[in-house]
N, C-alpha and C positions, 0 to 999 in steps of 0.2 A: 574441489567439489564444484561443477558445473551449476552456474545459474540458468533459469530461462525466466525472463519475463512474458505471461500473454496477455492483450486486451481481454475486458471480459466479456466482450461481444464475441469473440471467436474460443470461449472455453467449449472443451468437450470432455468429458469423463476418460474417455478411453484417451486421450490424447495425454492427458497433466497423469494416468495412470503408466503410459508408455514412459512420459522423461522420467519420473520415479523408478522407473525398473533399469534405466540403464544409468544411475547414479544422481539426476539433474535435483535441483530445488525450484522445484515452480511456483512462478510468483505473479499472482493475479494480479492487472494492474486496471484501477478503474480512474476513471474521468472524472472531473469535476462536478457533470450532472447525475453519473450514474449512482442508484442507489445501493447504500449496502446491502440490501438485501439478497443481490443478487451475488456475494459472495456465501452466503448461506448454501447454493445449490454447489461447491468447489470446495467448499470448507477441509473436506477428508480427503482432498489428493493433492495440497497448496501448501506452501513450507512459509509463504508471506505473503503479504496484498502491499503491491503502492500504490499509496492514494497521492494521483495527480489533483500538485495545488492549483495549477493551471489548465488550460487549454491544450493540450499538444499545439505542435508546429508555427506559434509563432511566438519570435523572438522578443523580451522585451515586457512583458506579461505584468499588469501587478498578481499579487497571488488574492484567488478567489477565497473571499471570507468565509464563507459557510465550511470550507474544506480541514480546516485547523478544527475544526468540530467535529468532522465528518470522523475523523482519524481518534477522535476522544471517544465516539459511541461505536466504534471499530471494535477499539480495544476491549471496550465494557462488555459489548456482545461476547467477543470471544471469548472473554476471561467468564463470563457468567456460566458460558456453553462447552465449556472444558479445554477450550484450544488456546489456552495462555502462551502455548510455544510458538504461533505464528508470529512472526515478525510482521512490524508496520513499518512501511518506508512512507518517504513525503518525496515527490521530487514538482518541480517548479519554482523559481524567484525564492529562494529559500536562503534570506539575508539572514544575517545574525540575528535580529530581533525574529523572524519570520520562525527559525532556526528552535529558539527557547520558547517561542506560543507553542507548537509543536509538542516538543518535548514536556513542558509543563501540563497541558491539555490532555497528552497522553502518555502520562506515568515516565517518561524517559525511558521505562528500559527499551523498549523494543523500536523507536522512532529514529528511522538514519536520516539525514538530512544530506541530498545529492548537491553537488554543484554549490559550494559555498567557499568565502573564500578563507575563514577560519570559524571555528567556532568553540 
C-alpha cells in the first residue's frame, strides 16, 4: 500500500480524492503552528495527519511543546467525530522520553514516532 504525505497548505479535495482511487493512504501533514482545524476541511479523503513536532528543515530542533498536546486534541476531535481510524504520526526530535509524552498524551494506539533510535 502506497503512502503520500501532503502539507496542509497545499490540500485539495480532488487531489487526496485522486491518490485514494489509485490505491494511496494520504496523510495530511501539519506544522507546528498550523491549527487543527484545518484538518477538519480533509478529514473524509485522509487515512492520517502527522503532526510536525518541529519546524521543518532545520536540523537539530528541540521539539516544540505545545505539539505533544496538539496531537492529544487531534485524537479527541477525531474520536468524538467518528474518524477514530485515522492514524496520528509525530515526526521531529522524537527521543525516547519525547517518544512516551506522545504516546501517553495520545492514547498510544494510533501515534508512530519517526526517526528514533529505539523505543
Amino acid at each position: 500500500m502506497r503512502q503520500c504525505i501532503m502539507k496542509a497548505q497545499n490540500i485539495s479535495q480532488k487531489c487526496l480524492q485522486y491518490l485514494r482511487s489509485i490505491g494511496a493512504k494520504p496523510i495530511l501533514a501539519i506544522n507546528p503552528g498550523t491549527p487543527i482545524c484545518v484538518v477538519e476541511e480533509a478529514v473524509d479523503f485522509i487515512d492520517g495527519v502527522l503532526v510536525m513536532t518541529v519546524n521543518p528543515g532545520f536540523a537539530g530542533q528541540k521539539l516544540v511543546p505545545n505539539t505533544v498536546d496538539k496531537a492529544r486534541r487531534l485524537r479527541k476531535w477525531l474520536d468524538e467525530n467518528g474518524h477514530e481510524d485515522i492514524i496520528i504520526e509525530t515526526d521531529g526530535n522524537m527521543s525516547n522520553e519525547n517518544c512516551r509524552k506522545a504516546f501517553l498524551r495520545s492514547r498510544c494506539k494510533n501515534v508512530c514516532c519517526r526517526n528514533i533510535e529505539s523505543c
